[in-house]
VEXDREN-2710 file (C-alpha; in Angstrom, 1 decimal):
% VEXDREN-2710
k/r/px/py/pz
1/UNK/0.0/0.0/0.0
2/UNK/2.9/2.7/0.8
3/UNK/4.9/1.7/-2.1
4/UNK/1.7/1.7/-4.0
5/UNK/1.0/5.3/-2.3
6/UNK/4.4/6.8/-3.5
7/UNK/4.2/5.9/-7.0
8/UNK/1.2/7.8/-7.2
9/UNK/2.8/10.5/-5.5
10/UNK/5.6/10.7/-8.0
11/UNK/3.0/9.7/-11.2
12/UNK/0.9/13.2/-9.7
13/UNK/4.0/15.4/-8.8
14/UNK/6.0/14.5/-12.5
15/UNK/2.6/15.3/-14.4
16/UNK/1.8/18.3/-12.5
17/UNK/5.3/19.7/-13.1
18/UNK/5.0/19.2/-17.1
19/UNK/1.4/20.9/-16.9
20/UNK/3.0/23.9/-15.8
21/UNK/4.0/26.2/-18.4
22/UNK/3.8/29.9/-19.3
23/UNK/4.9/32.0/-22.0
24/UNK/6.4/35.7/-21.4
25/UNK/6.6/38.5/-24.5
26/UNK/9.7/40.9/-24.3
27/UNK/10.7/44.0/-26.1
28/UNK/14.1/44.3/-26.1
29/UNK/15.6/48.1/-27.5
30/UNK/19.7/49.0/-27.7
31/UNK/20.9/52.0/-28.3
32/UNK/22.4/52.1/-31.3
33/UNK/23.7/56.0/-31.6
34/UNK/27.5/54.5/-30.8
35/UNK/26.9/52.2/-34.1
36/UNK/25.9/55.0/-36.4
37/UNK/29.1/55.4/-38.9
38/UNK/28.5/59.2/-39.4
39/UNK/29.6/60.7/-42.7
40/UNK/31.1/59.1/-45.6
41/UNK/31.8/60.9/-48.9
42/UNK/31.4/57.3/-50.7
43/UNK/27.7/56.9/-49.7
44/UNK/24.8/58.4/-50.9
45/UNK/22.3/60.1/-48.2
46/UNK/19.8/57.3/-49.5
47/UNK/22.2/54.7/-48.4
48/UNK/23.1/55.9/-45.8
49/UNK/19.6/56.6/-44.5
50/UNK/18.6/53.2/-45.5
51/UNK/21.2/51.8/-43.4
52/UNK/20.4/53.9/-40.4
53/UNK/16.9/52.2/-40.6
54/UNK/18.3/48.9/-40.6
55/UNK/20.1/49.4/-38.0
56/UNK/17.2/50.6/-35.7
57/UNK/14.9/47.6/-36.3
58/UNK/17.9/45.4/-35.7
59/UNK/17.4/47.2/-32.4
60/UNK/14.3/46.7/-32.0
61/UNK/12.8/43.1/-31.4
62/UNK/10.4/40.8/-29.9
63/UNK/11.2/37.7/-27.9
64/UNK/9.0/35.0/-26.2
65/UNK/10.2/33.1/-23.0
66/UNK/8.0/29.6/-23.2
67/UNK/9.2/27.9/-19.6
68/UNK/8.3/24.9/-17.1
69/UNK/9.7/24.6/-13.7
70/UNK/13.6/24.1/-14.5
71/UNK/13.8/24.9/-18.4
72/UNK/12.7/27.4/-21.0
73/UNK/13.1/28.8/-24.4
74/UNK/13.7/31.9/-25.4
75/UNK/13.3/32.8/-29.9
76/UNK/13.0/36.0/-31.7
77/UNK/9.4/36.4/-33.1
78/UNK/9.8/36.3/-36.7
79/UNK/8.8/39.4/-38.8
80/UNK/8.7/39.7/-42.7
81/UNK/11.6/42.0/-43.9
82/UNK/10.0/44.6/-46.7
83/UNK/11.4/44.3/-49.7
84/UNK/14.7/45.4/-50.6
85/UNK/15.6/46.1/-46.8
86/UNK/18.1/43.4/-46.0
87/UNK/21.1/45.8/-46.6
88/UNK/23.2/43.1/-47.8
89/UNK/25.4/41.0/-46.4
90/UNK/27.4/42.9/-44.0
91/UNK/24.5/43.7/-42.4
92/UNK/22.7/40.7/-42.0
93/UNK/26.2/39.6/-40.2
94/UNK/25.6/42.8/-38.3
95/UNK/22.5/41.6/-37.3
96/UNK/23.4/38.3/-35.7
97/UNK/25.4/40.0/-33.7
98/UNK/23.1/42.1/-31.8
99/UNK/20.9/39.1/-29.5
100/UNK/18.7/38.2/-32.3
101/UNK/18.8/34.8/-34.2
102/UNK/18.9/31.7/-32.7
103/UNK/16.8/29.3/-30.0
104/UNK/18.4/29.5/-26.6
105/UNK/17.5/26.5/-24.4
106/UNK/18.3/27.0/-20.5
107/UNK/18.1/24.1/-18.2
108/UNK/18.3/25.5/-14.3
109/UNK/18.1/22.2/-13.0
110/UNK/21.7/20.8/-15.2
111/UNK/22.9/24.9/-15.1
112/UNK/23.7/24.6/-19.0
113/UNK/22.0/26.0/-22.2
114/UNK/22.2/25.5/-25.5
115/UNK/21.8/28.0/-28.3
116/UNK/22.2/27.4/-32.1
117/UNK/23.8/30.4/-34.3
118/UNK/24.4/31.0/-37.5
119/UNK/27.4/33.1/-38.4
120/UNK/28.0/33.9/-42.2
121/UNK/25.9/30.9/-43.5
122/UNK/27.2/28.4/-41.0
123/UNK/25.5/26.5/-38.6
124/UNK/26.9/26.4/-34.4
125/UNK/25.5/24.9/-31.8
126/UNK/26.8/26.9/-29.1
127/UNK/26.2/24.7/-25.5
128/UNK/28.0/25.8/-22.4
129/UNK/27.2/25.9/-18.4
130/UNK/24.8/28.8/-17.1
131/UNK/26.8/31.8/-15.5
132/UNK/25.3/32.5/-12.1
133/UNK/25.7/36.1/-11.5
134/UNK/26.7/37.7/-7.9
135/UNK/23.0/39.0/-7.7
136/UNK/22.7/42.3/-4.7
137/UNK/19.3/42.8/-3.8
138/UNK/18.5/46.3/-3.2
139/UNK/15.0/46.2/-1.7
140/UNK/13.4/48.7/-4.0
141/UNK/10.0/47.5/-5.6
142/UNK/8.1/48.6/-9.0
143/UNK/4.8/47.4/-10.7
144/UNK/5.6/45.8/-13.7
145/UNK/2.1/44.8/-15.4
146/UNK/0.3/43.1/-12.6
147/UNK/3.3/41.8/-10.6
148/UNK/5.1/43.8/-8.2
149/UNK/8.9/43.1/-8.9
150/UNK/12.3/43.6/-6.8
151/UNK/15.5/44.9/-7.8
152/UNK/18.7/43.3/-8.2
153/UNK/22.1/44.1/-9.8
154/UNK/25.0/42.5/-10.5
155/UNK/28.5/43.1/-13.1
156/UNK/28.7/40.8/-15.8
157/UNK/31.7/40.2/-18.2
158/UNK/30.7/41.0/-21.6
159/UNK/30.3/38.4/-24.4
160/UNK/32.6/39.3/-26.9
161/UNK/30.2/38.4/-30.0
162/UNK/27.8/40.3/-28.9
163/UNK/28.1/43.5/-30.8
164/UNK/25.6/45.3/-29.0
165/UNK/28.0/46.1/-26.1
166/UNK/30.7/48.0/-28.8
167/UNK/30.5/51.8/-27.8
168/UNK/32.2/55.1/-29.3
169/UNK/35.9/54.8/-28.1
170/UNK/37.6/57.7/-25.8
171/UNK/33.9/59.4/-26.0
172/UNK/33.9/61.1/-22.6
173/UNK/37.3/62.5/-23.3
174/UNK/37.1/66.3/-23.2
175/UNK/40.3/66.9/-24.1
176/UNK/40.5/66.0/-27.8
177/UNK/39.9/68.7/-30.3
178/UNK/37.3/69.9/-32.0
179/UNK/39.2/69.0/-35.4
180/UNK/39.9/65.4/-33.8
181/UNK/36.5/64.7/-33.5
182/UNK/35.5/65.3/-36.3
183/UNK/38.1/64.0/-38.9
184/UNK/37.5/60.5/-36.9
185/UNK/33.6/60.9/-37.1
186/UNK/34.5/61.5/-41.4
187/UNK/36.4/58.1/-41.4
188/UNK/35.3/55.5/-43.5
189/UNK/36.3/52.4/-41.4
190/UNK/33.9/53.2/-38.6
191/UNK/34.8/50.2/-36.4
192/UNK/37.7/51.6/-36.2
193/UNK/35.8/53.9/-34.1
194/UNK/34.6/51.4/-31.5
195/UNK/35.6/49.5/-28.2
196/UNK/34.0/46.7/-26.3
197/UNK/34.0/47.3/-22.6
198/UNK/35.4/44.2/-20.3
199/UNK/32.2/44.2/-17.9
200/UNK/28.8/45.9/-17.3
201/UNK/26.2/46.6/-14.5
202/UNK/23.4/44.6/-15.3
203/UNK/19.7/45.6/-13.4
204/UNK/17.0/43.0/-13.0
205/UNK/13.6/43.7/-11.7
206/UNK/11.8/39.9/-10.9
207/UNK/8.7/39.1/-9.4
208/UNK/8.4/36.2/-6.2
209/UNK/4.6/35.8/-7.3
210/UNK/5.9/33.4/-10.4
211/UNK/8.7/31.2/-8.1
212/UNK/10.7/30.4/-11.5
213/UNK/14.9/30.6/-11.8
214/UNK/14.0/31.9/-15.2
215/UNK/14.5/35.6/-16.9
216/UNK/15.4/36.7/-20.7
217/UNK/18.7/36.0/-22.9
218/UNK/20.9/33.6/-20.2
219/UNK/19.7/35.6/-17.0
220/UNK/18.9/33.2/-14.5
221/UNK/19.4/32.6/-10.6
222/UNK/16.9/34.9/-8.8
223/UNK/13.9/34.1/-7.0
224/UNK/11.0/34.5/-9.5
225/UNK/11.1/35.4/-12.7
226/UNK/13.0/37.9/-14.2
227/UNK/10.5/40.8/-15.6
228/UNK/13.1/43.5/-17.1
229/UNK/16.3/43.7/-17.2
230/UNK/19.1/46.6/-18.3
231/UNK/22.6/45.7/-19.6
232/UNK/24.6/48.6/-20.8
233/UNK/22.7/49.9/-23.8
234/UNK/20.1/47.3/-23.6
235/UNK/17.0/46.9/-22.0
236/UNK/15.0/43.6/-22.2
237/UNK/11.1/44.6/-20.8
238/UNK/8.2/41.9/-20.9
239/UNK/5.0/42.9/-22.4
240/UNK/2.8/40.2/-21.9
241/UNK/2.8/37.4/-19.1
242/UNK/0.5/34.1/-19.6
243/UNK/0.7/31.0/-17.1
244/UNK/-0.7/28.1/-18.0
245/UNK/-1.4/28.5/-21.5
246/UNK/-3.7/25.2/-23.0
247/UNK/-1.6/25.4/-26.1
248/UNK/1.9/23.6/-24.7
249/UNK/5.0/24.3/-26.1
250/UNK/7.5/21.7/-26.6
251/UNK/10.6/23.0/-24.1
252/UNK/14.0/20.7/-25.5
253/UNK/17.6/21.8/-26.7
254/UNK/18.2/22.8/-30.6
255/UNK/20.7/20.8/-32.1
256/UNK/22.3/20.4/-35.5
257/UNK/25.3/22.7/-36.3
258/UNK/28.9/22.9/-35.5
259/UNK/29.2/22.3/-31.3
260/UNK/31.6/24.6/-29.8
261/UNK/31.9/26.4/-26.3
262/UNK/30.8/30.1/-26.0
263/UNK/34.3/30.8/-25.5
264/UNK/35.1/29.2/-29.3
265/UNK/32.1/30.9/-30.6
266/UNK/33.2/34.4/-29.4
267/UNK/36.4/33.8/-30.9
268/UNK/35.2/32.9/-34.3
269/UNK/33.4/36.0/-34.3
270/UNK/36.6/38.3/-33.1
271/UNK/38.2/36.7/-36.2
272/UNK/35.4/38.0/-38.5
273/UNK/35.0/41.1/-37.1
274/UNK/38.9/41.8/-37.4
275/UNK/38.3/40.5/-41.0
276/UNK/35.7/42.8/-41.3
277/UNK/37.4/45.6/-40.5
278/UNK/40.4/44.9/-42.9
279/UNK/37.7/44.6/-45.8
280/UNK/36.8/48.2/-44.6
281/UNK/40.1/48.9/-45.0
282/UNK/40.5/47.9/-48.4
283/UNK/36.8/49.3/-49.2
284/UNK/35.6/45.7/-49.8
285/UNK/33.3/45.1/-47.4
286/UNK/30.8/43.7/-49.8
287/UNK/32.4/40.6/-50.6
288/UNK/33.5/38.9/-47.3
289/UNK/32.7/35.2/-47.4
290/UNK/32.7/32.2/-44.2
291/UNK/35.7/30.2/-44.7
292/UNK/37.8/27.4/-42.6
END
């Protein structure tokens, strides 16, 4: 009868724990300003204004969180490009660079995820262990939607590959000239122009009424689920929270594609940015093709 008892139990518990599910919307924005290449006598103001809308609704996108009690994952929502707005290939490189593309699968429970990518027509699989932040909690509380949520902050090393971190270099300098300034805001090679800081301050608001170790992108390790969150010149802020949805969404791992670490993945895509920028150089940046 007890051992009869306990399987019933654990039948009950295990089913209950794959009928819970919900779904979370986000709209994540960067500011892009620092990414804008300024003036360039080679491009025509209808180029260059074309590419200045490209790079605002690459800043601009919508992500679902679909998550059970130790996994979830988090995709882009998919929107039709208009025609004759992909900017070409640079740009669509640009693009997977900046937290769009890709299914990111986290598993709490194992502290691993697994995300696949694809860089210049070629498939990774990008798995890894979870980072657990060094979370502060300040005790100030906002209303996010119907939840109240708490604050927390922590520094995080930034990913190299993740262009959206790249900012104006030597920008708070006061002390270059006036003809400085602008002779390097006229240069063609514009990434020339850039840095990528070594760390951030990362702000998370998360709300105890939904108990999940769950949040956006591969923030994790908070008690309840992670609402909004700020990281540099990003911020990540959910739009629409449903629990329990009848519709159930199939929570696994992507696979297929190349398996590397994040730490292989980021330097693959060091080597093409640095390859980028000699194309730049050369005024051939339309060309550049995956290799190796």
């Amino acid at each position: 009868m007890i051992f009869s008892f306990i399987v019933l139990f654990t039948i009950v518990k295990s089913q209950a724990q794959k009928d819970f599910q919900g779904m979370v919307t986000y709209e994540s924005k960067t500011n892009t300003s620092d990414l804008k290449m300024g003036e360039n006598r080679e491009m025509t103001p209808e180029i260059q204004k074309m590419i200045d809308e490209r790079m605002k609704k690459m800043s601009e996108k919508t992500f679902h969180l679909y998550f059970d009690r130790t996994s979830s994952v988090y995709e882009e929502e998919e929107k039709l490009d208009a025609p004759g707005t992909q900017g070409g290939g640079n740009m669509r490189m640009m693009a997977s660079f900046t937290g769009g593309g890709g299914k990111l699968y986290k598993n709490v429970k194992d502290k691993s995820y697994t995300i696949d990518k694809e860089l210049m027509g070629k498939a990774f699989l990008v798995k890894d262990s979870l980072v657990k932040l060094d979370w502060k909690m300040t005790g100030e509380t906002k209303q996010i939607g119907n939840y109240t949520c708490y604050k927390a902050t922590a520094v995080q090393a930034v990913s190299q590959s993740d262009f959206r971190n790249y900012r104006r270099k030597n920008q708070e300098d006061e002390k270059k000239s006036k003809d400085e300034k602008e002779e390097k805001e006229k240069s063609t090679n514009f990434m020339d122009q850039l840095e990528m800081p070594k760390e951030v301050t990362v702000t998370a608001w998360y709300t105890p009424d939904i108990p999940i170790n769950q949040g956006p992108e591969n923030y994790w390790g908070l008690p309840g689920l992670i609402l909004e969150v700020s990281n540099g010149k990003t911020t990540i802020l959910s739009s629409k929270v449903v629990m329990n949805t009848k519709d159930k969404k199939e929570i696994k791992a992507p696979t297929g594609g190349k398996e590397v670490t994040q730490k292989e993945y980021d330097e693959i895509v060091v080597k093409k940015m640095a390859e980028m920028r000699e194309m730049y150089k050369g005024g051939q940046g339309r060309n550049m093709r995956f290799g190796g």
